[in-house]
mmCIF file of the C-alpha atoms, coordinates in Angstrom:
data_MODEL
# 
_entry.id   MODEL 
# 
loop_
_atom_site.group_PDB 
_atom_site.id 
_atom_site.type_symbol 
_atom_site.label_atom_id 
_atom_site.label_alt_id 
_atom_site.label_comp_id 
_atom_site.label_asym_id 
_atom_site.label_entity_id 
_atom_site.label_seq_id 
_atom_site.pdbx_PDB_ins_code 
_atom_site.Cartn_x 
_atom_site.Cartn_y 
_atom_site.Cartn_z 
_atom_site.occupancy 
_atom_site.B_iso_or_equiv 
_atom_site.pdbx_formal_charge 
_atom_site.auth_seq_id 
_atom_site.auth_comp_id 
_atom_site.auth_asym_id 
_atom_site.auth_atom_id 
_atom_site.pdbx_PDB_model_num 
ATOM 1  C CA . UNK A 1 1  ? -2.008  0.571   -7.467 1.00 0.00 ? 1  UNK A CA 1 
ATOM 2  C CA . UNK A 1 2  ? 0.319   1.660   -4.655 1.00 0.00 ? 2  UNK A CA 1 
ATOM 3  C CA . UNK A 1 3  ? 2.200   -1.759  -4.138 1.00 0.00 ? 3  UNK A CA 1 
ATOM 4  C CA . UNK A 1 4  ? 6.081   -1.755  -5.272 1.00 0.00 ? 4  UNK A CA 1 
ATOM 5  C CA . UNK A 1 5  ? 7.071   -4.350  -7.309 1.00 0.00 ? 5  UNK A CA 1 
ATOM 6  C CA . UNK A 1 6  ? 8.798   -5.826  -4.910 1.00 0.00 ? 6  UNK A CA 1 
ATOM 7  C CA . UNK A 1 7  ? 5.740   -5.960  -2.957 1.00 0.00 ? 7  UNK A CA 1 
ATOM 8  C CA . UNK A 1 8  ? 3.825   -7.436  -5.310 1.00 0.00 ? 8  UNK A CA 1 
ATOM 9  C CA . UNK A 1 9  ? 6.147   -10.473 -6.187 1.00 0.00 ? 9  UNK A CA 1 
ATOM 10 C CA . UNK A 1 10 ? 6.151   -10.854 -1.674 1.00 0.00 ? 10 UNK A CA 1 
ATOM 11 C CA . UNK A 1 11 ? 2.701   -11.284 -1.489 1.00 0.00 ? 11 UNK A CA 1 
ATOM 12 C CA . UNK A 1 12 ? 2.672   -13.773 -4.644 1.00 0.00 ? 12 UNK A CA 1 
ATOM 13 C CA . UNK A 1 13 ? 5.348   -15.464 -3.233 1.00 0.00 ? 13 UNK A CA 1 
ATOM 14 C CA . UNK A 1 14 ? 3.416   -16.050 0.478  1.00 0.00 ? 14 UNK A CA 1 
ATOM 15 C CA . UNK A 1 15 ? 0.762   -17.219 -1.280 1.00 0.00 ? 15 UNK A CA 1 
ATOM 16 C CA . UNK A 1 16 ? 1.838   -20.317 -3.469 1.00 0.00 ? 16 UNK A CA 1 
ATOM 17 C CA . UNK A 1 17 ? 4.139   -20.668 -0.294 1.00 0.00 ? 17 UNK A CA 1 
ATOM 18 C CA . UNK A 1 18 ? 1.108   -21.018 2.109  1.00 0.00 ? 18 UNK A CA 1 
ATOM 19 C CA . UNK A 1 19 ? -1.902  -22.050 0.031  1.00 0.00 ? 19 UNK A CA 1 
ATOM 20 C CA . UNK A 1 20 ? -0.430  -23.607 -3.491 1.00 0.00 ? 20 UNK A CA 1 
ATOM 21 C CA . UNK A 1 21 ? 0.409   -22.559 -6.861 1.00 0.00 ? 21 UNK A CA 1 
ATOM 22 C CA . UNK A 1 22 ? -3.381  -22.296 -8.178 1.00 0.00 ? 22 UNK A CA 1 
ATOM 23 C CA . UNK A 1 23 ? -3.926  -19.748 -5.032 1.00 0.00 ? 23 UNK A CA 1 
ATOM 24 C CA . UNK A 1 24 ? -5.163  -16.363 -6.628 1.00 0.00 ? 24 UNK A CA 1 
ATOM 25 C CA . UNK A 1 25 ? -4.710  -13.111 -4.377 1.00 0.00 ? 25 UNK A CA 1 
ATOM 26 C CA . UNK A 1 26 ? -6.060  -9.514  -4.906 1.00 0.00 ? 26 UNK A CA 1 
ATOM 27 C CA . UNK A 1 27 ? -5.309  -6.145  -3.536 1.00 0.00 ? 27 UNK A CA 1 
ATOM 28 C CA . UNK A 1 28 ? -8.545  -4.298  -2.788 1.00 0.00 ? 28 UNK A CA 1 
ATOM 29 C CA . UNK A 1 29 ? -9.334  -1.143  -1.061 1.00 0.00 ? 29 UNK A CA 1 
ATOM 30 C CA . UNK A 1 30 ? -7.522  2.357   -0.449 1.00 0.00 ? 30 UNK A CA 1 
ATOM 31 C CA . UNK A 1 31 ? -4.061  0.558   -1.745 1.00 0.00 ? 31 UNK A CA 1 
ATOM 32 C CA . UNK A 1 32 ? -5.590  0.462   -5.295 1.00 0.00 ? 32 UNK A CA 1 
ATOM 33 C CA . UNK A 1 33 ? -6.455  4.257   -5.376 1.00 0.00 ? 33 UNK A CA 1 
ATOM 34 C CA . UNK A 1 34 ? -3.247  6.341   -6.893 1.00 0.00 ? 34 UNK A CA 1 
ATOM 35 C CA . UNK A 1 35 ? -4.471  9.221   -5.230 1.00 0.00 ? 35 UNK A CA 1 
ATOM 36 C CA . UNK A 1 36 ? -4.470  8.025   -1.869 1.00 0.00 ? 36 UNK A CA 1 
ATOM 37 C CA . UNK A 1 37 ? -1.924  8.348   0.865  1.00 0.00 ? 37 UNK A CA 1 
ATOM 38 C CA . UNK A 1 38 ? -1.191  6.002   3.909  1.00 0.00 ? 38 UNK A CA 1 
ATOM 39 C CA . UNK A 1 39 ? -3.918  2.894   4.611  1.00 0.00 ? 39 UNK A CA 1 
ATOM 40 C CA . UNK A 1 40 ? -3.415  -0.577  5.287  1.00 0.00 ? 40 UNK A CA 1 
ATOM 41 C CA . UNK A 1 41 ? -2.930  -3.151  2.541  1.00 0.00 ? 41 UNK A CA 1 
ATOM 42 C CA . UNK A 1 42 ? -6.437  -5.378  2.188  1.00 0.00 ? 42 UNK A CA 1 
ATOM 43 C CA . UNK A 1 43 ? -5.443  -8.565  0.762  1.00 0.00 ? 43 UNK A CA 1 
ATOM 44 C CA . UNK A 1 44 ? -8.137  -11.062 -0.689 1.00 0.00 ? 44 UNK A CA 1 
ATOM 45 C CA . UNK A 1 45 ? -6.509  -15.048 -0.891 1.00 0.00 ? 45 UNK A CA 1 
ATOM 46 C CA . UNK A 1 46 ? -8.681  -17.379 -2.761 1.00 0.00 ? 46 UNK A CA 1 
ATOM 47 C CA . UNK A 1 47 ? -7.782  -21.054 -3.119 1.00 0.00 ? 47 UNK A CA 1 
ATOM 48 C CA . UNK A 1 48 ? -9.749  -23.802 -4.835 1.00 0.00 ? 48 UNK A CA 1 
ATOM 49 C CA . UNK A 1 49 ? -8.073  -26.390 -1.808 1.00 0.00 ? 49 UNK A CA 1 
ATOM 50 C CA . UNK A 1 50 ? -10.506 -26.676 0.817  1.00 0.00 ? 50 UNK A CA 1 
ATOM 51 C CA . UNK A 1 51 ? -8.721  -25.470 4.633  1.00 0.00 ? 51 UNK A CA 1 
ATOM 52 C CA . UNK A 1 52 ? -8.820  -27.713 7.218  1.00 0.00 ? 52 UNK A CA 1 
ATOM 53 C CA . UNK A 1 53 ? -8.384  -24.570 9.303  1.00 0.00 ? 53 UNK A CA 1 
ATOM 54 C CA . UNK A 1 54 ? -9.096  -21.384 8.164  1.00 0.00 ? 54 UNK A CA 1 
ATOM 55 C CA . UNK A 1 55 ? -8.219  -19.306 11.270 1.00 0.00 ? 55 UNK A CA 1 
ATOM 56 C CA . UNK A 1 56 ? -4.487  -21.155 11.346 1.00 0.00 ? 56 UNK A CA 1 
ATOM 57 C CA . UNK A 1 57 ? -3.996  -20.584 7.391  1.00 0.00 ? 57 UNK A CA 1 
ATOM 58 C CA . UNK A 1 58 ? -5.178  -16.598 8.444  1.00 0.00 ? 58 UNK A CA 1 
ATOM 59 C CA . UNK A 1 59 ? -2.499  -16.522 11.184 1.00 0.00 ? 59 UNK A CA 1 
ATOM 60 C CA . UNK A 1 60 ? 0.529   -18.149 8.646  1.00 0.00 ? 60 UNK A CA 1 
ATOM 61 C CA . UNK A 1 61 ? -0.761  -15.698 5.908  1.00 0.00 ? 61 UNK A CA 1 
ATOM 62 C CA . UNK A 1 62 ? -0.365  -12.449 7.958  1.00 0.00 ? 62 UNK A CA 1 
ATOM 63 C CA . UNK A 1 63 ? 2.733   -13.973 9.579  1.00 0.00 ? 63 UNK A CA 1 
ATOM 64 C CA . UNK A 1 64 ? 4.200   -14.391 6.142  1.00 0.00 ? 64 UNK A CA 1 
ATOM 65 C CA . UNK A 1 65 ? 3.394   -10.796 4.840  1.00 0.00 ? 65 UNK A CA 1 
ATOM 66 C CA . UNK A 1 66 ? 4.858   -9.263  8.168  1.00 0.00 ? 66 UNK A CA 1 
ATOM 67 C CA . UNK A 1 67 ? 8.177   -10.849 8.047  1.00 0.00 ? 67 UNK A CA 1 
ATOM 68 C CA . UNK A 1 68 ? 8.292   -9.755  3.857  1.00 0.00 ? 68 UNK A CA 1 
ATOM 69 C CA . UNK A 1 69 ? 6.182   -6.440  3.577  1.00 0.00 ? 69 UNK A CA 1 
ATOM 70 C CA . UNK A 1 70 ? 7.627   -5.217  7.534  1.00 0.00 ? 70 UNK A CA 1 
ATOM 71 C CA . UNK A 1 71 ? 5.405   -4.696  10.250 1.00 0.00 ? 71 UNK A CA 1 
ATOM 72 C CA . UNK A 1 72 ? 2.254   -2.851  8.866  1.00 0.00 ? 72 UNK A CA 1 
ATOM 73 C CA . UNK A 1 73 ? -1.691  -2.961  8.782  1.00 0.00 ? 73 UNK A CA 1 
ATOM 74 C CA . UNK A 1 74 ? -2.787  -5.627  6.770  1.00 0.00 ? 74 UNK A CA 1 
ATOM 75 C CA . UNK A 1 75 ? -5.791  -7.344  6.203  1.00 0.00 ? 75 UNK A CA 1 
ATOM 76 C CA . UNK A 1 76 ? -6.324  -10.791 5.103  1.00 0.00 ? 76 UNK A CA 1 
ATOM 77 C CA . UNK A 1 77 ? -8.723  -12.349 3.973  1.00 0.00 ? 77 UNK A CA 1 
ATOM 78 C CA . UNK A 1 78 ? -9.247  -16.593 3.435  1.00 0.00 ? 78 UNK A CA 1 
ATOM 79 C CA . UNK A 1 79 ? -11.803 -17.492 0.926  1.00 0.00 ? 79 UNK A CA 1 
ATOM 80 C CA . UNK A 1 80 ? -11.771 -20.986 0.018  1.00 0.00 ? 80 UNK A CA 1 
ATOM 81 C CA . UNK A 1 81 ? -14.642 -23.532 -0.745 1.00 0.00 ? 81 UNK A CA 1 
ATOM 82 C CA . UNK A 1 82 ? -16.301 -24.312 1.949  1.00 0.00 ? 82 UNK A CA 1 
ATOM 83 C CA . UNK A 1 83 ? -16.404 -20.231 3.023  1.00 0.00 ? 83 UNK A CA 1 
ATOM 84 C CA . UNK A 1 84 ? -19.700 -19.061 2.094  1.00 0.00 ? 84 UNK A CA 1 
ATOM 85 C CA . UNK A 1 85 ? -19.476 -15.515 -0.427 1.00 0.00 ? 85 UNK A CA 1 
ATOM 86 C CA . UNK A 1 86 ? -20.197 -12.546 1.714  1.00 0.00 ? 86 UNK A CA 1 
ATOM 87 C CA . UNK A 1 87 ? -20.403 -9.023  0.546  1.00 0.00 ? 87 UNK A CA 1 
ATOM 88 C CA . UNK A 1 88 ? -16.617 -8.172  1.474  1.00 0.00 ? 88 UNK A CA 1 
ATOM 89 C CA . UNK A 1 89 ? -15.105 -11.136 -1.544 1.00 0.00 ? 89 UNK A CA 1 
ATOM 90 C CA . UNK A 1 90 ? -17.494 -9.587  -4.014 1.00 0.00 ? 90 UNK A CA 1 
ATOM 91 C CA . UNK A 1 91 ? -16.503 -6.235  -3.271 1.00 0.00 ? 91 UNK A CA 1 
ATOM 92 C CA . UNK A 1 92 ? -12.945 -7.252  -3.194 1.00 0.00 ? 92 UNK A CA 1 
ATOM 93 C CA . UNK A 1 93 ? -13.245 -9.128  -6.824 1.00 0.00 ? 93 UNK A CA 1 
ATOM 94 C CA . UNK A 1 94 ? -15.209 -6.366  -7.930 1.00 0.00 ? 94 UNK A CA 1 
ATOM 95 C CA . UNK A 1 95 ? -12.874 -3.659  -7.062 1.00 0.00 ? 95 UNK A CA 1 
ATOM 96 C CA . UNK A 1 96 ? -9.648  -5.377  -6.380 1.00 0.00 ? 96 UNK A CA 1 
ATOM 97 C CA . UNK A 1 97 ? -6.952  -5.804  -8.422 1.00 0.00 ? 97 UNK A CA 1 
ATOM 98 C CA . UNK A 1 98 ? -5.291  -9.305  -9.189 1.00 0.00 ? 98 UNK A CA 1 
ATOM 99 C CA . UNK A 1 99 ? -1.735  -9.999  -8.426 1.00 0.00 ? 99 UNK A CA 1 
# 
């Protein structure tokens, strides 16, 4: 995994901050590979808490990570209960790696 420590303890932080202390996050795509250079950081949150609005909780998520990580490509990703599981969450908890 490519993420600094520091990094790592950022992105934990933003999401207890935003979503609880039982939210889980994982880092998924090129960020994972050790051989890879560059690419955006894919970000998976999952909370057990259902959101009253997803698209807000997005929007304070990414808002957090830019004002910790700097301004960067990242993608975020909300899955809580009442999202249904798409392709993209299983391939992210298949391949991801949890923080």
């Amino acid at each position: 995994m490519r993420l600094t420590p520091d990094q790592v303890q950022a992105i934990r932080q933003v999401a207890q901050r935003e979503l609880g202390e039982d939210a889980r996050v994982r880092v998924f795509g090129s960020q994972v590979l050790d051989d890879r250079l560059g690419g955006d950081i894919d970000l998976l949150f999952e909370t057990d808490k259902s959101q009253q609005n997803r698209a807000s909780t997005i929007c304070r998520l990414y808002g957090a990570l830019v004002i910790e990580l700097g301004d960067r490509k990242i993608d975020v990703l909300l899955k809580d209960p009442n999202t249904p599981d798409v392709p993209i969450f299983q391939i992210a908890k298949r391949t991801g790696v949890l923080l």
